[in-house]
LUMKE-995472 format. One record per residue: chain; x, y, z of N, C-alpha, C in turn; residue number from 0. Coordinates in steps of 0.2 Angstrom, whole numbers, plus 5000, padded with zeros to 4 digits. Layout:
<drenmi chain="A" n_px="X" n_py="Y" n_pz="Z" ca_px="X" ca_py="Y" ca_pz="Z" c_px="X" c_py="Y" c_pz="Z" n="NUM"/>
...
This chain:
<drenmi chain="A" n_px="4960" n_py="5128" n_pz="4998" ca_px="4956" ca_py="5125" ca_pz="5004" c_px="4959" c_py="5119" c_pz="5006" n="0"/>
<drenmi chain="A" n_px="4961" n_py="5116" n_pz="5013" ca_px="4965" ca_py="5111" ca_pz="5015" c_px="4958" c_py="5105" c_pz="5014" n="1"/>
<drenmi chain="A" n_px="4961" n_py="5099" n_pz="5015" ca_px="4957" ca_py="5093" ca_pz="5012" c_px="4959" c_py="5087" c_pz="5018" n="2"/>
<drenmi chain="A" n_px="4957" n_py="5083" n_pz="5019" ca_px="4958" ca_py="5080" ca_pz="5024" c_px="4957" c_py="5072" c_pz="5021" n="3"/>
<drenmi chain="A" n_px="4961" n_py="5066" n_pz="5023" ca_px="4960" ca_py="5061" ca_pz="5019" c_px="4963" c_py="5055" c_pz="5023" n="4"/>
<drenmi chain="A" n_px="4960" n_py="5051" n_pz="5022" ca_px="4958" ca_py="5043" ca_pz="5027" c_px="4961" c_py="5037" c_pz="5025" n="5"/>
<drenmi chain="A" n_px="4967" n_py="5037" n_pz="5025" ca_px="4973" ca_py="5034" ca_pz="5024" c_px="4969" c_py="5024" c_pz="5029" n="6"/>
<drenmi chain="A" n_px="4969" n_py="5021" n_pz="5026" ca_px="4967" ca_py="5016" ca_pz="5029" c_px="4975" c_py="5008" c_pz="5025" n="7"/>
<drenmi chain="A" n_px="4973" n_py="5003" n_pz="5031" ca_px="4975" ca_py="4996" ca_pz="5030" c_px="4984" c_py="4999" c_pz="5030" n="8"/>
<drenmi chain="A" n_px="4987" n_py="5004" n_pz="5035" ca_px="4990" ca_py="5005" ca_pz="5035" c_px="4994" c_py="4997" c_pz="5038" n="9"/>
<drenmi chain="A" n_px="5001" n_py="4997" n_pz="5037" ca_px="5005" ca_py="4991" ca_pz="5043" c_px="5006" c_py="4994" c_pz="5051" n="10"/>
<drenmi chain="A" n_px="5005" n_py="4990" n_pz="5057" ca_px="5003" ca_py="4993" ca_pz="5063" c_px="5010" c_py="4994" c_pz="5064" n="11"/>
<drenmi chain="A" n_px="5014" n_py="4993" n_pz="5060" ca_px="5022" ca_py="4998" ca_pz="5063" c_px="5022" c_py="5005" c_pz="5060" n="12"/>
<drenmi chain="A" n_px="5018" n_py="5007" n_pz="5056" ca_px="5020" ca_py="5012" ca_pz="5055" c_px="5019" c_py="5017" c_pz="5060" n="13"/>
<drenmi chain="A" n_px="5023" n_py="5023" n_pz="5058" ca_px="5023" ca_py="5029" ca_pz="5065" c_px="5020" c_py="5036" c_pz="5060" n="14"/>
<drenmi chain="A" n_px="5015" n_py="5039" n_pz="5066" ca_px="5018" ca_py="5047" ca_pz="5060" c_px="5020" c_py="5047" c_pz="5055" n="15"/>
<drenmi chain="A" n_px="5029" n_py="5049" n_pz="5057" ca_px="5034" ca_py="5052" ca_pz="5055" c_px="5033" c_py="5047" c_pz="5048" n="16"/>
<drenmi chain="A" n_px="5033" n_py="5040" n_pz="5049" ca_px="5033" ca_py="5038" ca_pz="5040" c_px="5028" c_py="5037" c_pz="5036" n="17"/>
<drenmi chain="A" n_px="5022" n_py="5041" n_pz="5039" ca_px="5016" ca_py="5041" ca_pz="5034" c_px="5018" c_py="5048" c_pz="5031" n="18"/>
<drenmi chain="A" n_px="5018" n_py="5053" n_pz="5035" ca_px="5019" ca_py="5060" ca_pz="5034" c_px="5025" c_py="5059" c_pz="5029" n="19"/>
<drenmi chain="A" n_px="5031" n_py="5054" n_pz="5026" ca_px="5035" ca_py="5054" ca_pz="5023" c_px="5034" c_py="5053" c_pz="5015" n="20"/>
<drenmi chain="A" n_px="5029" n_py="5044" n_pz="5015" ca_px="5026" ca_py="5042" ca_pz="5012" c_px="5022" c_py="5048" c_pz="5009" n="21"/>
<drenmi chain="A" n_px="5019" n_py="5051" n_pz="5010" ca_px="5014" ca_py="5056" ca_pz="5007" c_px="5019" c_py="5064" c_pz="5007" n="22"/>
<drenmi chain="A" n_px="5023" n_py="5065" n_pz="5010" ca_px="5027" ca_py="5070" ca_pz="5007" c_px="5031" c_py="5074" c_pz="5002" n="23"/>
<drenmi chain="A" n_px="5031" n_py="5064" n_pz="4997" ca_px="5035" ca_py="5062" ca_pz="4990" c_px="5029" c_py="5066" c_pz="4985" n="24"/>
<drenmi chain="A" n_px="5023" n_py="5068" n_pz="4987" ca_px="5019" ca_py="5070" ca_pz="4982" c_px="5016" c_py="5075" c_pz="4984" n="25"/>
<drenmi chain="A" n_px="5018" n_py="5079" n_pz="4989" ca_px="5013" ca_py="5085" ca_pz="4992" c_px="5015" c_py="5086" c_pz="4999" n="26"/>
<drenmi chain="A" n_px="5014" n_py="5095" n_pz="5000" ca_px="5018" ca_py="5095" ca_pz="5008" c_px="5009" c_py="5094" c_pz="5013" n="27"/>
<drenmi chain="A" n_px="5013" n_py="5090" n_pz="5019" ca_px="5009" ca_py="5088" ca_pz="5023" c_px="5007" c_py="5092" c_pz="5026" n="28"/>
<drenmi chain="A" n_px="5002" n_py="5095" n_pz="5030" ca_px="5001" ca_py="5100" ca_pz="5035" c_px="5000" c_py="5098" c_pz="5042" n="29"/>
<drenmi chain="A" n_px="4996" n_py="5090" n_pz="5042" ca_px="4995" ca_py="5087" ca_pz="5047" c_px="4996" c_py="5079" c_pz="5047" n="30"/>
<drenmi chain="A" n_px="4996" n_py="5075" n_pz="5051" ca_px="4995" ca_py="5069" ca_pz="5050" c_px="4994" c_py="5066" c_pz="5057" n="31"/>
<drenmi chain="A" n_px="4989" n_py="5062" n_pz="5059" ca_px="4988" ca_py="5057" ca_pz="5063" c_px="4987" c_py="5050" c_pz="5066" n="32"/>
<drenmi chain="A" n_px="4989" n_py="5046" n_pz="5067" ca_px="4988" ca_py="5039" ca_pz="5066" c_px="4984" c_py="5039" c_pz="5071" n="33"/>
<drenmi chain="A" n_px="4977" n_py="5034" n_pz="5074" ca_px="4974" ca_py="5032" ca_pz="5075" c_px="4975" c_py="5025" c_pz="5080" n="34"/>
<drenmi chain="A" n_px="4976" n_py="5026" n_pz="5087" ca_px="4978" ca_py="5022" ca_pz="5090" c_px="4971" c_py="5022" c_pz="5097" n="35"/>
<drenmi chain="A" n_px="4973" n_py="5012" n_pz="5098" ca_px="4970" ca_py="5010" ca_pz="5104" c_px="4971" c_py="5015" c_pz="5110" n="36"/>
<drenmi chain="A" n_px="4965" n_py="5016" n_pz="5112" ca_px="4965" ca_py="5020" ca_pz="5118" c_px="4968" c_py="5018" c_pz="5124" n="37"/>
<drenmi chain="A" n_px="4969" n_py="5011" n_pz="5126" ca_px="4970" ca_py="5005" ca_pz="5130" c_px="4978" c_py="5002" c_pz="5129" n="38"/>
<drenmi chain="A" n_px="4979" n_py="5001" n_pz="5123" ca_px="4986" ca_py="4996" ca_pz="5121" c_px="4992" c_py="5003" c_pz="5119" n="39"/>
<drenmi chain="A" n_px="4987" n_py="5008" n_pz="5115" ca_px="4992" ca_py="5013" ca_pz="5113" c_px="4995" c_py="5012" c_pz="5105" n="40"/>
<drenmi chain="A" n_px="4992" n_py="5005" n_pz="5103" ca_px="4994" ca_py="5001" ca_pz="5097" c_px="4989" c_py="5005" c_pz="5091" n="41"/>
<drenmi chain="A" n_px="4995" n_py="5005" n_pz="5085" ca_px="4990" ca_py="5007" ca_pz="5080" c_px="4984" c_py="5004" c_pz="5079" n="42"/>
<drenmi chain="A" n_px="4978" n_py="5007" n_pz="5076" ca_px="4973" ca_py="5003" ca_pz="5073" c_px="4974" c_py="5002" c_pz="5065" n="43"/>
<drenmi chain="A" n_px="4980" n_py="5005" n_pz="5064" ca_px="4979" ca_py="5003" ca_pz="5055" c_px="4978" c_py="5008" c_pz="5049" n="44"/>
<drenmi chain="A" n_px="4975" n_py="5014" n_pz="5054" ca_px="4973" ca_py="5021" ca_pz="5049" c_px="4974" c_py="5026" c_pz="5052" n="45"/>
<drenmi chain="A" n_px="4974" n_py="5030" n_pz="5049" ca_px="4976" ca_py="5038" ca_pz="5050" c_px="4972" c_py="5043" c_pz="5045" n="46"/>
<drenmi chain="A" n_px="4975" n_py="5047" n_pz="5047" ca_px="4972" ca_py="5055" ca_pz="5044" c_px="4976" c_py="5059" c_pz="5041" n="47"/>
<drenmi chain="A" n_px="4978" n_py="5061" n_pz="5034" ca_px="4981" ca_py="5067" ca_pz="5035" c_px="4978" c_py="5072" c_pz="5030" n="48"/>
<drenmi chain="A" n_px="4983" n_py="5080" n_pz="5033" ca_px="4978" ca_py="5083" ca_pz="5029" c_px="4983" c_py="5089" c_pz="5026" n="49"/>
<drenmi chain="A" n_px="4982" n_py="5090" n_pz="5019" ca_px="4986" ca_py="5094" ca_pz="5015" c_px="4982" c_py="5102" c_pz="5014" n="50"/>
<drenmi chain="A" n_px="4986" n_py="5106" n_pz="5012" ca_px="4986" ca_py="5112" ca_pz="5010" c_px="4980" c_py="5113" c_pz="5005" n="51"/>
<drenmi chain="A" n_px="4980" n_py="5108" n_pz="5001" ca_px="4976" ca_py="5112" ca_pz="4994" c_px="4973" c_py="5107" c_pz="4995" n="52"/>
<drenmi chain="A" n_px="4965" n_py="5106" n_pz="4989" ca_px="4963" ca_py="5101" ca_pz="4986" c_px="4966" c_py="5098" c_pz="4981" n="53"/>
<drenmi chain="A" n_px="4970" n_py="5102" n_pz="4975" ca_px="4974" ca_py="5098" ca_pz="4970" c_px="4979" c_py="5093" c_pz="4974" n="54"/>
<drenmi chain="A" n_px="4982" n_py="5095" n_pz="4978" ca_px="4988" ca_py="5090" ca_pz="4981" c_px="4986" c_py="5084" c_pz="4983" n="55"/>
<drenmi chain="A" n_px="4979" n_py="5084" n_pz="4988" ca_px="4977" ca_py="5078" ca_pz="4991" c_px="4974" c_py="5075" c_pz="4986" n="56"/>
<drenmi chain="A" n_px="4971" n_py="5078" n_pz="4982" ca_px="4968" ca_py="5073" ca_pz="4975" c_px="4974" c_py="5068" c_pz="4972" n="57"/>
<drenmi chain="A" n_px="4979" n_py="5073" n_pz="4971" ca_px="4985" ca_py="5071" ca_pz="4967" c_px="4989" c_py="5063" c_pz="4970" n="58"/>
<drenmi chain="A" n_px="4988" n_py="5066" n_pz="4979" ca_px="4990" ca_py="5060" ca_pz="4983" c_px="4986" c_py="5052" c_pz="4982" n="59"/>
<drenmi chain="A" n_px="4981" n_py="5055" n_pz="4982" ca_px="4975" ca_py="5051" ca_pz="4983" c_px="4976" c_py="5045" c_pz="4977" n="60"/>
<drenmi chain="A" n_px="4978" n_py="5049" n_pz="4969" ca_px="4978" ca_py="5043" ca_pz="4963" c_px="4985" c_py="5042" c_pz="4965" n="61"/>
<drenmi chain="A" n_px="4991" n_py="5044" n_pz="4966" ca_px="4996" ca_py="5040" ca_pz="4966" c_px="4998" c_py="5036" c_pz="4971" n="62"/>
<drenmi chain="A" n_px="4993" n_py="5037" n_pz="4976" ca_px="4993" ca_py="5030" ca_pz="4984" c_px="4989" c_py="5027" c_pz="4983" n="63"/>
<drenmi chain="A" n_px="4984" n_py="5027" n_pz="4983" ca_px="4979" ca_py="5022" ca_pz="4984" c_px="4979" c_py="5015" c_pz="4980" n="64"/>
<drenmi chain="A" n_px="4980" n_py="5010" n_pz="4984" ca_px="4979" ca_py="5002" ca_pz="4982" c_px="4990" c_py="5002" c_pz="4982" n="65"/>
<drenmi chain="A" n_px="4992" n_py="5007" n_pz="4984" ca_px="4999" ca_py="5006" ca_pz="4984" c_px="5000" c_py="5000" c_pz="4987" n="66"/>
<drenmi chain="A" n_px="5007" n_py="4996" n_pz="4989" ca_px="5011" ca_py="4993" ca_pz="4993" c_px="5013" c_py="4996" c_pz="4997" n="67"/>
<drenmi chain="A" n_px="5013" n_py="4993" n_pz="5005" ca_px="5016" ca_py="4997" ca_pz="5009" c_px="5018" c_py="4991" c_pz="5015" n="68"/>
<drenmi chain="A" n_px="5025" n_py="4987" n_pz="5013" ca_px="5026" ca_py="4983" ca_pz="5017" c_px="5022" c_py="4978" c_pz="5017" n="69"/>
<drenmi chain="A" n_px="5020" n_py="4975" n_pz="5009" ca_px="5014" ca_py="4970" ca_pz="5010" c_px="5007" c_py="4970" c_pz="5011" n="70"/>
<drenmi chain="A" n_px="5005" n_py="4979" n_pz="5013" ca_px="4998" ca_py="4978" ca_pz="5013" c_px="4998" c_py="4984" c_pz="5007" n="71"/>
<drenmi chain="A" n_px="4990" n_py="4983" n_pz="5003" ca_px="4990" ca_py="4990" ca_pz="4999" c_px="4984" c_py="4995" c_pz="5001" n="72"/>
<drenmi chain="A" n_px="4988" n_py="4999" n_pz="5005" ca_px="4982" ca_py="5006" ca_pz="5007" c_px="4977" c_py="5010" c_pz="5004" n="73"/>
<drenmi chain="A" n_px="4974" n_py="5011" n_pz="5008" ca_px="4966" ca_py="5014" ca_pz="5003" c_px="4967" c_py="5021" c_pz="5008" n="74"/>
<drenmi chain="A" n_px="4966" n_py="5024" n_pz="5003" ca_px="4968" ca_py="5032" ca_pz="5002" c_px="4962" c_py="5034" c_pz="4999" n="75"/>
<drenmi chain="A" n_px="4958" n_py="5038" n_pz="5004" ca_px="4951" ca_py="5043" ca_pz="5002" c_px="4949" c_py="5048" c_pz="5003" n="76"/>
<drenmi chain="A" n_px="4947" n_py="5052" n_pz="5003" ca_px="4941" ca_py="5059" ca_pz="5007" c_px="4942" c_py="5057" c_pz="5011" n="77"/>
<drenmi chain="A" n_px="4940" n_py="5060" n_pz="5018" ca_px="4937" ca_py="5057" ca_pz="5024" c_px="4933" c_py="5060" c_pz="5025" n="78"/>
<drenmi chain="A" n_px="4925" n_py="5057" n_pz="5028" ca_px="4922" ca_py="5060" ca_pz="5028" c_px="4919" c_py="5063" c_pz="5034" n="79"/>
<drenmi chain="A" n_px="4915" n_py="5069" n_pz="5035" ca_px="4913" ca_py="5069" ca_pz="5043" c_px="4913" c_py="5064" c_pz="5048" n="80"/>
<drenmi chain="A" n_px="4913" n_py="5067" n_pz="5054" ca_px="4913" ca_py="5061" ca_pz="5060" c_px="4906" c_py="5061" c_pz="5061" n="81"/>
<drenmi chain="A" n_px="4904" n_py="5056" n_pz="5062" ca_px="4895" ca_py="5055" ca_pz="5064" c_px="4896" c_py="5050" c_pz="5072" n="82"/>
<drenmi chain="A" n_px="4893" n_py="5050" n_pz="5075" ca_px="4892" ca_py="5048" ca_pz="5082" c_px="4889" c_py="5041" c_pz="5081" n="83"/>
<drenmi chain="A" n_px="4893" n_py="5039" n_pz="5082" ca_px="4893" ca_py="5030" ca_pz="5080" c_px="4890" c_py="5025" c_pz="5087" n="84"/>
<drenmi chain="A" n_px="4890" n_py="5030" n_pz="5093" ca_px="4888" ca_py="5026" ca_pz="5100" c_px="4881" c_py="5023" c_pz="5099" n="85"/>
<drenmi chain="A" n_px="4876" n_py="5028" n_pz="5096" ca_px="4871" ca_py="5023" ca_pz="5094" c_px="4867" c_py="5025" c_pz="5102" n="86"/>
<drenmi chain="A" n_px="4859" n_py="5027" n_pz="5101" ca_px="4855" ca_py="5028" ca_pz="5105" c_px="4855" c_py="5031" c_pz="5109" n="87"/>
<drenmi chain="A" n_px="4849" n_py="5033" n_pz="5114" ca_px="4848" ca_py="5038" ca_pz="5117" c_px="4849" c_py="5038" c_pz="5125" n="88"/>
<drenmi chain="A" n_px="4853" n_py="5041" n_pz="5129" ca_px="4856" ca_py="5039" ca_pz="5137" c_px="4851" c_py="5043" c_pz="5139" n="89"/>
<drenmi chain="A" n_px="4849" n_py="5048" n_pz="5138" ca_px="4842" ca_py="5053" ca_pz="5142" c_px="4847" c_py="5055" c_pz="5146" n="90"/>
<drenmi chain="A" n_px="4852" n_py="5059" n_pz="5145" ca_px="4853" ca_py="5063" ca_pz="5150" c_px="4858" c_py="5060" c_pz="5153" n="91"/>
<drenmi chain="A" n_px="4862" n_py="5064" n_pz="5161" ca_px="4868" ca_py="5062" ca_pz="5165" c_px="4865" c_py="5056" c_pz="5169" n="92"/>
<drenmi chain="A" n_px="4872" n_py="5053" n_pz="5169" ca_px="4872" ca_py="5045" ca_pz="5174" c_px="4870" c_py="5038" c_pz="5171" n="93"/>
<drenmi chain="A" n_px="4868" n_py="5040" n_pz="5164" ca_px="4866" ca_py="5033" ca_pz="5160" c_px="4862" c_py="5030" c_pz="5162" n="94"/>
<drenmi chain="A" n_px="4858" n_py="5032" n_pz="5165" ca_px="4852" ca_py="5027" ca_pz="5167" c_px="4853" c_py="5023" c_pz="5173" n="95"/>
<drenmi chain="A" n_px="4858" n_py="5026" n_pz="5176" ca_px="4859" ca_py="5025" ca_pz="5185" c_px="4854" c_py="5026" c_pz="5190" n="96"/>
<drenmi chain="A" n_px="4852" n_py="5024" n_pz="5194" ca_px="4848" ca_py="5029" ca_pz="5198" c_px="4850" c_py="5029" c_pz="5205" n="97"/>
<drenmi chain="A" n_px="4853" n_py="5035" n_pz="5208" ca_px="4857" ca_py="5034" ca_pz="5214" c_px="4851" c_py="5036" c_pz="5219" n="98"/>
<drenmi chain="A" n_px="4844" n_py="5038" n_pz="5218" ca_px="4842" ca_py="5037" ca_pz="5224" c_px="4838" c_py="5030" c_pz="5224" n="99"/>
<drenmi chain="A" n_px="4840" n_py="5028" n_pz="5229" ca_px="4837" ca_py="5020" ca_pz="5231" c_px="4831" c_py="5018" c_pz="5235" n="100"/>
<drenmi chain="A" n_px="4829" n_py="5025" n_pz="5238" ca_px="4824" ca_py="5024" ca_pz="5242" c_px="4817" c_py="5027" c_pz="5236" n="101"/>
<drenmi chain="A" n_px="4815" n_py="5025" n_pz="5231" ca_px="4811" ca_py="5026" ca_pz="5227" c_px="4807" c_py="5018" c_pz="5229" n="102"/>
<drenmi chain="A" n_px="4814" n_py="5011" n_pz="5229" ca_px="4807" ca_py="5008" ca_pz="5228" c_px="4808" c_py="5004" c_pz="5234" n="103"/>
């Protein structure tokens, strides 16, 4: 069963290809993602990747986690469901716009 895992405090040079590297010393990669600013395009610092089995990510997870990696030591986890972080309720299309103006 594939396992998915929350690479954090990565250095903002890294790319992909050298996470996917980093973690292919101890298990094949099947996915990986870096996590970038939607606006600058600039890493955020964390990523995702995801392996084939749950022995291999586990196996990643003790041999990475609190590593060195150019200075900083990443944190390597589970990652866990995505929950909807916007926070509160819009009631619907337009956000609380009201395009007709002859109400008041």
């Amino acid at each position: 069963m594939a396992m998915k895992l929350y690479v954090g405090n990565l250095p903002h040079s890294y790319k992909e290809d050298d996470v996917k590297e980093l973690f292919s010393k101890y298990s094949s990669v099947e996915s990986c993602k870096i996590i970038t600013d939607r606006d600058t395009g600039r890493s955020k610092g964390f990523a995702f990747v995801e392996f084939g089995s749950r022995e291999e990510a586990e196996a990643a997870i003790q041999e990475l986690n609190g590593k060195d990696c150019d200075g900083r030591a990443i944190i390597v986890n589970e990652a866990r469901p995505k929950t909807d972080t916007r926070g509160g309720s819009r009631g619907g299309p337009g956000g609380g716009f009201n395009k007709r103006r002859d109400r008041y």
